[in-house]
TIRO-2110 file (N, C-alpha, C; in Angstrom, 1 decimal):
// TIRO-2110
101.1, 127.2, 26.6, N, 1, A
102.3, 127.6, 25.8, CA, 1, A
101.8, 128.6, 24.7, C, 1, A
102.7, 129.9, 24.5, N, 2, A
102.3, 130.9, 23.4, CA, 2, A
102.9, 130.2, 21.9, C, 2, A
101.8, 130.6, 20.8, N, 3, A
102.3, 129.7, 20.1, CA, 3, A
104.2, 131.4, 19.3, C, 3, A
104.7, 130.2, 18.9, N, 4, A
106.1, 130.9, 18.9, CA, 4, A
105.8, 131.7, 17.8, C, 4, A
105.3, 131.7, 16.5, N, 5, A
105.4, 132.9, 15.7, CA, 5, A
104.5, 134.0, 15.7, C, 5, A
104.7, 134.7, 16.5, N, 6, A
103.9, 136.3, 16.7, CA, 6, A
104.2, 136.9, 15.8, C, 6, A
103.3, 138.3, 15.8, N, 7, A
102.8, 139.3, 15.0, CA, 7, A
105.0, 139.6, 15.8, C, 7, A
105.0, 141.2, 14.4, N, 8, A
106.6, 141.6, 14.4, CA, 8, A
106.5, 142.6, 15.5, C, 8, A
107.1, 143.2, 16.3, N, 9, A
107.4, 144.2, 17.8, CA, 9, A
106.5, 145.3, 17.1, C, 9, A
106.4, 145.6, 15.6, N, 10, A
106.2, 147.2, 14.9, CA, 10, A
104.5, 146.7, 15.0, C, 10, A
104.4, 145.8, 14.3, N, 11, A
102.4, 145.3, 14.8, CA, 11, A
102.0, 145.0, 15.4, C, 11, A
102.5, 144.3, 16.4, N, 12, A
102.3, 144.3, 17.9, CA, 12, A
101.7, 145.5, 18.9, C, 12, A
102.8, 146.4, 18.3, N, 13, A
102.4, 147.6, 19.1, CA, 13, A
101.6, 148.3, 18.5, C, 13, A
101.2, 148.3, 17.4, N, 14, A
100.0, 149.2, 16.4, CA, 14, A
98.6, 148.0, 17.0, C, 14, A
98.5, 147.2, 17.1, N, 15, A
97.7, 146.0, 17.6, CA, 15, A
97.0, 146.2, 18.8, C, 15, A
98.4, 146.7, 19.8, N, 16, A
97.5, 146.8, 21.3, CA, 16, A
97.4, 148.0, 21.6, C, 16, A
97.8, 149.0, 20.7, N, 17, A
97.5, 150.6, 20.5, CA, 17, A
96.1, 150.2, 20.6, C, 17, A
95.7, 149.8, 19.5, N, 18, A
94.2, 149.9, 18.9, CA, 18, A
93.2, 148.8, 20.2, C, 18, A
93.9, 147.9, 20.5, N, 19, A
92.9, 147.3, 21.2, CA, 19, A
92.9, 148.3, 23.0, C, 19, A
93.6, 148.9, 23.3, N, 20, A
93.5, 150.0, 24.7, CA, 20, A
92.7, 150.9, 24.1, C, 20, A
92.8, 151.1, 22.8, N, 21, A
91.5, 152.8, 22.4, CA, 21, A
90.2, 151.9, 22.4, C, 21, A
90.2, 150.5, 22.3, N, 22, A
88.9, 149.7, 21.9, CA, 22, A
88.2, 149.9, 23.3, C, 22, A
89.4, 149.2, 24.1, N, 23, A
88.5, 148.8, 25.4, CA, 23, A
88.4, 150.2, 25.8, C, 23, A
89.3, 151.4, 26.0, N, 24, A
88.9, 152.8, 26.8, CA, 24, A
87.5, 153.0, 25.6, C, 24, A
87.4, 152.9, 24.9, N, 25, A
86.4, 152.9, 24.4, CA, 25, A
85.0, 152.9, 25.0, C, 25, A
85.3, 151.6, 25.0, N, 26, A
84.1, 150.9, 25.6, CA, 26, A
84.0, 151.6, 27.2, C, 26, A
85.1, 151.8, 28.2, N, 27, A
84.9, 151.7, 29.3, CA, 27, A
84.8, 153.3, 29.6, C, 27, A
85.1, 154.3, 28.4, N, 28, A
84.6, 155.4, 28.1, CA, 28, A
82.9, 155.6, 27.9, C, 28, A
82.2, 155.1, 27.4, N, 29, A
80.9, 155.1, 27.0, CA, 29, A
80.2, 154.5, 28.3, C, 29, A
80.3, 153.7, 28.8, N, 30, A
79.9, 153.0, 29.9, CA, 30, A
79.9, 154.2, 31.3, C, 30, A
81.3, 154.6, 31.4, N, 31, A
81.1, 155.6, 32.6, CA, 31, A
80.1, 157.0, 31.6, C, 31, A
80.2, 156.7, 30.8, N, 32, A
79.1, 158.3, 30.3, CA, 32, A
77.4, 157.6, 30.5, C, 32, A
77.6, 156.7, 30.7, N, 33, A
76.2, 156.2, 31.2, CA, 33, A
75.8, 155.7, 32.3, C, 33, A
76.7, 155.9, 32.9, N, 34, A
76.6, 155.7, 34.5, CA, 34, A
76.9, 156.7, 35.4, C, 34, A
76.3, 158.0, 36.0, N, 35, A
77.2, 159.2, 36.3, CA, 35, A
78.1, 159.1, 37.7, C, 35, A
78.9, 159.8, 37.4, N, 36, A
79.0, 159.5, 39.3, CA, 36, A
80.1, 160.8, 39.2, C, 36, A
80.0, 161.1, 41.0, N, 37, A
80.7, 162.2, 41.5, CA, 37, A
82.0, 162.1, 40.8, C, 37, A
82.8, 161.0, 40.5, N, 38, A
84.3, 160.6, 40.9, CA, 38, A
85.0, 161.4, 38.9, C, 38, A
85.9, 161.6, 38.9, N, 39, A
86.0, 162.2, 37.3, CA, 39, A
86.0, 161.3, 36.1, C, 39, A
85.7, 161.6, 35.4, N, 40, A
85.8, 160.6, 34.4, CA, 40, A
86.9, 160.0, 33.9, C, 40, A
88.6, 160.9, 33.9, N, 41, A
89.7, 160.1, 33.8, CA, 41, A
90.2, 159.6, 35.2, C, 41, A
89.3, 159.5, 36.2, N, 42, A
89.8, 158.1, 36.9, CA, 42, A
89.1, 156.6, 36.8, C, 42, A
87.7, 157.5, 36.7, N, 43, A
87.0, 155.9, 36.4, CA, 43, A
87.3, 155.3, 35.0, C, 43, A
87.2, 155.6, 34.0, N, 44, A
87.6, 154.8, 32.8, CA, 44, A
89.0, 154.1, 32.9, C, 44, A
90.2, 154.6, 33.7, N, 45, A
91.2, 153.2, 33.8, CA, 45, A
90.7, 152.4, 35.0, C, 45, A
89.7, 152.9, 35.5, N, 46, A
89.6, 151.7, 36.8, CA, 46, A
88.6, 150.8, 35.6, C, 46, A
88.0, 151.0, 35.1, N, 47, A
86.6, 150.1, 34.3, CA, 47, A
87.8, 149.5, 33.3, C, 47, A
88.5, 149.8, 32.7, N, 48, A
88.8, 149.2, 31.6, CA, 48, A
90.3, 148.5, 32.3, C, 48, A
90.5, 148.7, 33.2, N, 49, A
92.1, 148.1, 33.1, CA, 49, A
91.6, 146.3, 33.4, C, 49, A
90.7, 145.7, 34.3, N, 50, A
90.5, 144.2, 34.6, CA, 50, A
90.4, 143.8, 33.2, C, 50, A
89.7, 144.8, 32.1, N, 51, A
89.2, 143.9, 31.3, CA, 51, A
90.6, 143.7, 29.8, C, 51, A
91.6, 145.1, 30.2, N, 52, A
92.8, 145.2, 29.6, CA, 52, A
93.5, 143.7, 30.1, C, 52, A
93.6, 143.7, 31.2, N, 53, A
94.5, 142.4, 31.6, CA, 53, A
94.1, 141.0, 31.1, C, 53, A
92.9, 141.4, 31.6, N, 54, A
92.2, 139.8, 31.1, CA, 54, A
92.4, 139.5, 29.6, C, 54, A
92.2, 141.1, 28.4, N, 55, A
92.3, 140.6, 27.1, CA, 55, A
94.2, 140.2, 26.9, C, 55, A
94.6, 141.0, 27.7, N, 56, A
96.4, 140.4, 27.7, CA, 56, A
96.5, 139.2, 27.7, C, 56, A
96.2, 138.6, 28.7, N, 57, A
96.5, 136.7, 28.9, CA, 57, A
95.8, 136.0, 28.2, C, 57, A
94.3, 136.3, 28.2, N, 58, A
94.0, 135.2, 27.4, CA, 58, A
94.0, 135.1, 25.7, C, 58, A
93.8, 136.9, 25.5, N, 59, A
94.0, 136.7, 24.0, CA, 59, A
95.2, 136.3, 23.7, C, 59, A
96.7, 136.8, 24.3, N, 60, A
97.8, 136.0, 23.7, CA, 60, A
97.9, 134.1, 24.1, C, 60, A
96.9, 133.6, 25.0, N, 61, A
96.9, 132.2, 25.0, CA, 61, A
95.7, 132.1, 23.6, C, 61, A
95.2, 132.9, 23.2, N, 62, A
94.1, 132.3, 22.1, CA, 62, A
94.6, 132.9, 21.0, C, 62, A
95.6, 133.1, 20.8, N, 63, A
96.5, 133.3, 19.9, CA, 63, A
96.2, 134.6, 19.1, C, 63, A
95.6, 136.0, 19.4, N, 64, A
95.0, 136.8, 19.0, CA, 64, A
96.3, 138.0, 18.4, C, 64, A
97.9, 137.2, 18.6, N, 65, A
98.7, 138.1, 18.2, CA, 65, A
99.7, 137.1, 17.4, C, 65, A
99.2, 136.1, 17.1, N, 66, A
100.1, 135.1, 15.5, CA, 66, A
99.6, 135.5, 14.4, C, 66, A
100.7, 135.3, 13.6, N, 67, A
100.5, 136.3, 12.0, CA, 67, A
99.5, 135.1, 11.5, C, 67, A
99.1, 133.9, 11.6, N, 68, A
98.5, 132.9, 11.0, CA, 68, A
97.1, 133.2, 11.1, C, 68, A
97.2, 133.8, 12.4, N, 69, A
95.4, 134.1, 12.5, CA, 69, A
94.8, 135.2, 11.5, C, 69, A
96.0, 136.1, 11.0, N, 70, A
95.3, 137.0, 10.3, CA, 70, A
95.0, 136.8, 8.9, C, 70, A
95.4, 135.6, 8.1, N, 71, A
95.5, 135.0, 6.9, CA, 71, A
94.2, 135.0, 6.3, C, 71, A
93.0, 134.4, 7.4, N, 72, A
91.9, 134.0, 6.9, CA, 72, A
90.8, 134.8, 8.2, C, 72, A
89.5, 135.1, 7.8, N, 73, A
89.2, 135.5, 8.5, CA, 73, A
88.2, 135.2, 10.0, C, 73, A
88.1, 133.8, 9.5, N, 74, A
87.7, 132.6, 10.1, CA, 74, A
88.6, 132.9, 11.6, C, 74, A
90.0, 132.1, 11.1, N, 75, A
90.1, 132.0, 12.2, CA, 75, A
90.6, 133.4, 13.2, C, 75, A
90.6, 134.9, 12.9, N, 76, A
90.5, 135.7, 13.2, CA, 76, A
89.6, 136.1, 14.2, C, 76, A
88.2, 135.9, 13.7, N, 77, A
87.1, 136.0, 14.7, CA, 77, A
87.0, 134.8, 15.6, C, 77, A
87.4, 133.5, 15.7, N, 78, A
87.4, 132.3, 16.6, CA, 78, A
88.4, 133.0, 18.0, C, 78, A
89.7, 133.6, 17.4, N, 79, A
90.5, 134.1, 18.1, CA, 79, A
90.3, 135.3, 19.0, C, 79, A
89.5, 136.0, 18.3, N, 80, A
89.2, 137.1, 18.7, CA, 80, A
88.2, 137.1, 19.8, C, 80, A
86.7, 136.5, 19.5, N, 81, A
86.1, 135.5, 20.2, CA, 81, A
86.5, 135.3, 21.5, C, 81, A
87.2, 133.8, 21.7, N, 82, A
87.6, 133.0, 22.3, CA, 82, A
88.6, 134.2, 23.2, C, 82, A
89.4, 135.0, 22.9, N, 83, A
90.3, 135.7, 23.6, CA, 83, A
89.6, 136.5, 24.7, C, 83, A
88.3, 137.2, 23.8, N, 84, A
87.9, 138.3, 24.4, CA, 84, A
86.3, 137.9, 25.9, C, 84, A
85.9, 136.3, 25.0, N, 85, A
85.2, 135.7, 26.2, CA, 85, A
86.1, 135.5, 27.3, C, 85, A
87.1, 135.0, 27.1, N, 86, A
88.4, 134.8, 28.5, CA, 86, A
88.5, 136.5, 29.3, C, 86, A
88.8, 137.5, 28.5, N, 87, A
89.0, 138.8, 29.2, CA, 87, A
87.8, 138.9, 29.6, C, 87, A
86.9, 138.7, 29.3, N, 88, A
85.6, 139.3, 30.1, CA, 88, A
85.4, 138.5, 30.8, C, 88, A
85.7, 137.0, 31.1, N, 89, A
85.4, 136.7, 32.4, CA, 89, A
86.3, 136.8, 33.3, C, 89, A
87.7, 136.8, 33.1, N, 90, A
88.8, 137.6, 34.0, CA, 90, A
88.3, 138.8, 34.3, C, 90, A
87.8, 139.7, 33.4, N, 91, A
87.6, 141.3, 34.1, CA, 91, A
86.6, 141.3, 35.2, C, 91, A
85.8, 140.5, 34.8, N, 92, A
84.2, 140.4, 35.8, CA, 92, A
84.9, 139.8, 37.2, C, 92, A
85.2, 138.6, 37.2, N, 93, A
85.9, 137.8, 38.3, CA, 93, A
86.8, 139.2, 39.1, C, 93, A
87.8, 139.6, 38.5, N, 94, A
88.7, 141.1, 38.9, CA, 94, A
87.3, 142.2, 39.6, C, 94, A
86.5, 142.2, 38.9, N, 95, A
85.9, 143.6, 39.4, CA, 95, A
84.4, 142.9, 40.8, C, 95, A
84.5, 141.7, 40.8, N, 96, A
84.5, 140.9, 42.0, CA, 96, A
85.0, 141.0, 43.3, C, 96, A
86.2, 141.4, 43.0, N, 97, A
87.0, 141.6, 44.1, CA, 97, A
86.9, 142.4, 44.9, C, 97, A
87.5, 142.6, 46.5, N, 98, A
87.4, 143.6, 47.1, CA, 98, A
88.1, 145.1, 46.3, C, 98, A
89.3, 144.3, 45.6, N, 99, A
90.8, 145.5, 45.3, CA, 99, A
90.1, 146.6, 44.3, C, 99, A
88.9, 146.0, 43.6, N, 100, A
88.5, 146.7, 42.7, CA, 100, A
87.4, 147.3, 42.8, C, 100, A
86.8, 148.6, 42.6, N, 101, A
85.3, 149.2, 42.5, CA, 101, A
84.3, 148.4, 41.4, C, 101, A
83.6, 148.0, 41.6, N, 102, A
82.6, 147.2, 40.5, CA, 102, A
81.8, 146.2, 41.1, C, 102, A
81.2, 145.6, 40.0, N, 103, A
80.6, 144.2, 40.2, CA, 103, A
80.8, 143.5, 39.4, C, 103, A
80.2, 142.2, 39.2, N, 104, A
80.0, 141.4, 38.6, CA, 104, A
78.9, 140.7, 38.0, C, 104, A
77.8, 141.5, 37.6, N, 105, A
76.7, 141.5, 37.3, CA, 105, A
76.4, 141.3, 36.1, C, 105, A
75.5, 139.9, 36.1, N, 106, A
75.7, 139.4, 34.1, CA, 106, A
74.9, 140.2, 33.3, C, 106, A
73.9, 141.1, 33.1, N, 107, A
73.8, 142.3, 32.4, CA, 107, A
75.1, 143.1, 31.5, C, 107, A
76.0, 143.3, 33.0, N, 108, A
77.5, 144.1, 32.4, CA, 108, A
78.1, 143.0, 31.7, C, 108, A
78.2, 141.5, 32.4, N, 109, A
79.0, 140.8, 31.4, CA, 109, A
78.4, 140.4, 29.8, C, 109, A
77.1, 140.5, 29.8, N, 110, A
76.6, 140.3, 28.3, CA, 110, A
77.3, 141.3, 27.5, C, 110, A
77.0, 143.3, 28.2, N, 111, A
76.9, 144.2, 27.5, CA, 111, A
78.3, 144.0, 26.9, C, 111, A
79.3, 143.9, 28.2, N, 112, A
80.7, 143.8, 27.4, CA, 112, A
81.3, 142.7, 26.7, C, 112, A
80.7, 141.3, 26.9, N, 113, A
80.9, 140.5, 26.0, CA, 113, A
80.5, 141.1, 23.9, C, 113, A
79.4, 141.7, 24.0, N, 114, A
78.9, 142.1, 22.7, CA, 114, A
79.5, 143.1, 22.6, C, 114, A
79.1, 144.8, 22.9, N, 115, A
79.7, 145.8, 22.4, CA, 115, A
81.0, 145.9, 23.0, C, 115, A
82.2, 145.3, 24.4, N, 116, A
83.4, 145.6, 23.5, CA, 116, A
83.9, 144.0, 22.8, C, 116, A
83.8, 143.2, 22.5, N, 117, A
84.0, 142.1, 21.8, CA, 117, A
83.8, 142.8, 20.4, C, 117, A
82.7, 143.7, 20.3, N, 118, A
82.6, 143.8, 18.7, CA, 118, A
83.5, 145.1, 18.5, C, 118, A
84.0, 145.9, 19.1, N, 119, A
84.8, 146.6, 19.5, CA, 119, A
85.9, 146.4, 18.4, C, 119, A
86.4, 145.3, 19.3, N, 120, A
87.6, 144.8, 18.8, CA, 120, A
87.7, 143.7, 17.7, C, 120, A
87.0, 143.2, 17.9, N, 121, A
86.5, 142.3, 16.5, CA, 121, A
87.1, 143.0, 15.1, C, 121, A
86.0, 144.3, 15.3, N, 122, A
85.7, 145.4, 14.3, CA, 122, A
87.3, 145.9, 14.1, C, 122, A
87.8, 146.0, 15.0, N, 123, A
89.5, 146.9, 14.8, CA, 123, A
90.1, 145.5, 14.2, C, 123, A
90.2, 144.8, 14.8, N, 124, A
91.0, 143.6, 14.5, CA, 124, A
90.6, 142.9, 13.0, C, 124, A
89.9, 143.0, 12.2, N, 125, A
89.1, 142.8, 11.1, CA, 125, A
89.7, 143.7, 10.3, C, 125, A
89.4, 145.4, 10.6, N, 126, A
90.3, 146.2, 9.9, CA, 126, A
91.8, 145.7, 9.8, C, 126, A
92.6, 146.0, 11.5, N, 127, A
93.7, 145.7, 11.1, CA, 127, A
94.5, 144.5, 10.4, C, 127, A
93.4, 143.3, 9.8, N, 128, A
94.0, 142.1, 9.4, CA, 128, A
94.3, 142.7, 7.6, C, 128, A
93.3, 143.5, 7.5, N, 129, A
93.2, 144.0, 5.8, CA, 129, A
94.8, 144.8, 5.4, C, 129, A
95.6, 145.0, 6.5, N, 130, A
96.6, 145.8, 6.0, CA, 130, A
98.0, 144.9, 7.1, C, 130, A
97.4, 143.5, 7.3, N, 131, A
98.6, 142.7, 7.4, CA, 131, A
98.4, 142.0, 6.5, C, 131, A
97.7, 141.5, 5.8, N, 132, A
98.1, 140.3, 4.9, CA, 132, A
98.4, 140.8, 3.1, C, 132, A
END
């Protein structure tokens, strides 16, 4: 169950603004270090969308979009955390699949557990300084 008091529709969307530039981010830098024939605005939504979905579900089950989490900064990072270990093992598991180009290779899952976890961490830390 989502817990009922969410961030307002106006922060919400400034929230997952910032977390899609986090993850194209991350899934931007990654295809600049991996080269391949295929162009770079196709592969960066294939790289980052498993890991978009995955931060969709589980961060709003780890509560990564309640105004409470942004109060302290504690539980900010538990949330953030906890949200973003769920997306990356949803994105890996996704990029497992036949439907998707990828793998699942724990190297990738460390790299993206640390650099985009801190990613977003880092945005989400900023953006708590101008909600509370």
């Amino acid at each position: 169950m989502l817990r009922p008091e969410v961030t307002s529709d106006r922060t919400t969307v400034l929230l997952l603004a910032g977390d899609v530039l986090c993850i194209a981010l991350f899934a931007t830098v990654g295809a600049l270090q991996h080269p391949s024939p295929d162009p770079l605005l196709r592969r960066v939504p294939e790289i980052a969308a498993p890991f978009l979905f995955g931060w969709l579900v589980v961060g709003g089950f780890a509560g990564v979009f309640d105004r409470e989490v942004y109060v302290e900064p504690r539980p900010l990072v538990v949330a953030v955390g906890i949200g973003w270990l769920g997306a990356d093992l949803v994105g890996q598991l996704l990029r497992a699949t036949t439907s998707l180009r990828g793998s699942a290779a724990p190297t990738f899952f460390l790299v993206t557990l640390f650099v985009g976890g801190g990613l977003l961490l880092g945005w989400r830390l900023l953006a708590a300084r101008t909600l509370s």
